[in-house]
C-alpha positions in Angstrom: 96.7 65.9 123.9 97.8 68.2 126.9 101.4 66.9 126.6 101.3 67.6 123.0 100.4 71.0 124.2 102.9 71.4 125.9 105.1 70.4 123.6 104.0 72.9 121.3 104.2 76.0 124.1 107.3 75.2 124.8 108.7 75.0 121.2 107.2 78.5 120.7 108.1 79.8 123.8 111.9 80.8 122.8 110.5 82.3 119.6 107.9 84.6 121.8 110.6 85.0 124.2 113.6 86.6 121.2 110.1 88.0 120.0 112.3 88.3 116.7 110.8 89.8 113.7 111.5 90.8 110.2 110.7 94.4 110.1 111.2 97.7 108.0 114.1 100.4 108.7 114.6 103.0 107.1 113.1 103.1 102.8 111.4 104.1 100.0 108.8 101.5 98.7 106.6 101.9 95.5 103.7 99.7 94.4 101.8 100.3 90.8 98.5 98.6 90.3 97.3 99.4 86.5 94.1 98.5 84.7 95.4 96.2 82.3 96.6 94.0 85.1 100.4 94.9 85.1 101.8 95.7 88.5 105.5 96.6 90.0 107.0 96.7 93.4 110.1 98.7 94.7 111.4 98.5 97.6 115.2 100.3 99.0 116.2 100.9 102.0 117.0 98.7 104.9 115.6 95.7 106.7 116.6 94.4 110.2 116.0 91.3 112.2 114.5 92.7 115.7 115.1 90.9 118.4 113.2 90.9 122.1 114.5 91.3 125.5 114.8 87.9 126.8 112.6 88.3 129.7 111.4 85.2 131.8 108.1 83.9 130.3 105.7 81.8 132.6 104.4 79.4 130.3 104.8 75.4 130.9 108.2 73.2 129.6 107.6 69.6 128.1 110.2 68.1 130.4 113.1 69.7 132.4 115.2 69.7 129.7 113.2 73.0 128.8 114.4 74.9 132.0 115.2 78.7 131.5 118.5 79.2 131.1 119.5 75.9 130.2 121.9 74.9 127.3 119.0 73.2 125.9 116.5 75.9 125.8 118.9 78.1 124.0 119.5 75.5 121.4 115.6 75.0 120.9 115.2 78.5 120.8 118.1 79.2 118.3 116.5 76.0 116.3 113.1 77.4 116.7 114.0 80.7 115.3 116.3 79.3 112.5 112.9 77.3 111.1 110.2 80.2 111.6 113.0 82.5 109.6 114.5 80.6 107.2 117.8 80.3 108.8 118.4 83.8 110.4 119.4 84.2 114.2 120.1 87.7 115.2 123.5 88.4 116.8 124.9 85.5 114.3 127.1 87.2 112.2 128.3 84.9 109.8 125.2 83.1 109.6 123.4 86.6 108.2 126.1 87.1 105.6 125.0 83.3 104.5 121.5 84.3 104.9 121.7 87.5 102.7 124.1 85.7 100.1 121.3 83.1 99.6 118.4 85.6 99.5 119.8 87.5 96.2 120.0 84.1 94.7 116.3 84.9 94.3 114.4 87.2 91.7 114.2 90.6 92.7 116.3 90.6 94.9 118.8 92.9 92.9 121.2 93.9 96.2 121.2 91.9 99.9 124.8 93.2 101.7 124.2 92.3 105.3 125.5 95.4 107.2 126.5 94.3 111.1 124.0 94.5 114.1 122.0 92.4 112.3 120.5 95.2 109.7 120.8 94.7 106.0 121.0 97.2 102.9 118.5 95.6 100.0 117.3 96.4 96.7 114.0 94.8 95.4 112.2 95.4 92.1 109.4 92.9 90.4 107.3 93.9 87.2 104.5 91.9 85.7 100.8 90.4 85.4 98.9 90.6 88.5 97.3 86.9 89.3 96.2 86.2 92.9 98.4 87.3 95.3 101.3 89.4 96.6 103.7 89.3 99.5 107.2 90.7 100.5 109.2 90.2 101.5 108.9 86.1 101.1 112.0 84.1 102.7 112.4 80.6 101.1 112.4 78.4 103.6 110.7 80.3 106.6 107.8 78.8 108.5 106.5 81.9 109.0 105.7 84.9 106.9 105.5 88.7 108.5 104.6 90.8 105.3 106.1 94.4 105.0 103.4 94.4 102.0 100.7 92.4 100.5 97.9 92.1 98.2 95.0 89.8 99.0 91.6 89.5 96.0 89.2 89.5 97.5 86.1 87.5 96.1 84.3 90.5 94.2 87.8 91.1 92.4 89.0 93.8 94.7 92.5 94.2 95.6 93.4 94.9 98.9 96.3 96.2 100.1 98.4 95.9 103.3 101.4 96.1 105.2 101.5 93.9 108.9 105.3 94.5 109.7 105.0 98.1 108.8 102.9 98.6 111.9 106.1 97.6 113.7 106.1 94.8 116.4 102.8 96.1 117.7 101.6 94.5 114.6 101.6 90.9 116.1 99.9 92.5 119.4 97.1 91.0 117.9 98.5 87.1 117.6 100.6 87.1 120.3 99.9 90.3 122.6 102.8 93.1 123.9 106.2 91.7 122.2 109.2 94.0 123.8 111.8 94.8 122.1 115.7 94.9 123.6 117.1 98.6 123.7 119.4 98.8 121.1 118.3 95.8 119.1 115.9 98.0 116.7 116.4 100.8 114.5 113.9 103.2 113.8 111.3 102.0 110.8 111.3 105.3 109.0 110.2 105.2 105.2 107.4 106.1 102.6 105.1 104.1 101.0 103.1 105.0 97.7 100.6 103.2 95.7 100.3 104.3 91.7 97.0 102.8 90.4 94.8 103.8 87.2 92.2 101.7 88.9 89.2 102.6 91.5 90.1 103.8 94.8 87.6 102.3 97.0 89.4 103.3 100.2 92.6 104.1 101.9 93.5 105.6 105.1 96.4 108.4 104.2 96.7 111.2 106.4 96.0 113.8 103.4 94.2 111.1 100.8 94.7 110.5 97.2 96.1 112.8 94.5 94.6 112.9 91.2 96.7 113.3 87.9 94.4 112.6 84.7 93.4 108.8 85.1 96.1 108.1 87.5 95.5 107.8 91.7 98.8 108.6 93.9 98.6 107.3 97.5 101.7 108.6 99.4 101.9 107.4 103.3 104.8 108.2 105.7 105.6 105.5 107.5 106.7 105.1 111.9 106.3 102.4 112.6 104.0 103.9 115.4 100.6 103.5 114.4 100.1 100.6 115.1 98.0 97.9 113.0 95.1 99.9 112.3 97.1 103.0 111.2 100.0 101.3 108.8 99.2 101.7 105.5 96.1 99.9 103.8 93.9 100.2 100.5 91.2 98.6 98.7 91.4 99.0 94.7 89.8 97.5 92.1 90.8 97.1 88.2 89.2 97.1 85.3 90.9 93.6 84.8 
């Protein structure tokens, strides 16, 4: 058991060490939630692989072939990193042209034009009946998921609303604690979020709250990356349906 451990620390230590996320940059993002169980999602604008700093981490190596710095620990961090996000390594130019060619193979994905520095320029639109769940952006074939948006049900029916990777990196403070990021390997996140529903608001936490036109509930947030966790955008509604 404590060599599997260690095995496992030292897989995910190149991962924690690039600390490289899928995160917002600059957009507009639109979510509608209506009564008789039809939703859409927009989302334009950009969306960027962050990478970390590549500072030393003190955590144990399964064998020396793990050493910092070694050819070995960058390929089992590079291999780590292509597995956790679908195939994606920041800095790898051509390999992010592949990435984005194979992403708007997908529905919704309308426009995927990786842009240099690894940012990209996307379009995403979905329409239809709301069953269980929501997330995006989902990458086929990534290990691990880092929603900008999602919608969980919750067992009384209620829908709730969030959005982890809008919070910025701090939004994994939680899981993994402080992840810093490189100097120049982030753009600023920079974007609004709104939520049309016909539904019932039970909460949200905008700065100036909800805005009432006849049956239909506008939440509008504008969105830092900043705030951290607690302060990116989040709502509970429920439908009639």
């Amino acid at each position: 058991m404590g060599k599997y451990c260690k095995s496992a620390l030292a897989l995910a230590a190149p991962l924690l060490l690039a600390a490289c996320l899928l995160l917002p940059g600059k957009f507009e993002s639109q979510l509608r939630l209506m009564n008789d169980g039809t939703y859409s999602f927009t989302y334009v604008g950009q969306m960027q692989l962050a990478e970390g700093d590549d500072k030393p981490m003190d955590l144990p190596s399964a064998d020396e072939e793990s050493i910092p710095g070694s050819g070995a620990e960058e390929e089992q961090k590079n291999a780590a990193m292509r597995s956790i996000l679908g195939g994606a390594v920041p800095g790898d130019d051509e390999g992010l042209k592949k990435f984005a060619a194979q992403l708007a193979k997908y529905d919704g994905w309308n426009r995927v034009e990786y842009m240099g520095d690894n940012l990209f320029e996307v379009e995403y639109a979905v329409s239809g009946h709301f069953d269980q769940m929501f997330a995006f952006p989902t990458i086929p074939g990534s290990t691990m998921q880092f929603p900008f948006v999602q919608i969980i049900r919750r067992s009384g029916g209620e829908l709730e609303i969030l959005t982890p990777a809008m919070a910025g990196p701090g939004g994994l403070a939680g899981a993994m604690g402080p992840m810093p990021m490189g100097e120049t390997k982030m753009q600023p996140i920079d974007g609004s979020f709104t939520i049309v529903t016909d539904g019932e608001v039970l909460s949200n936490n905008t700065g100036d709250g909800l805005s009432i036109s006849g049956s239909t509930k506008t939440m509008r947030w504008q969105v830092d990356g900043m705030s951290g966790p607690d302060g990116s955008p989040r709502a509970i509604v429920k439908l009639a349906k």
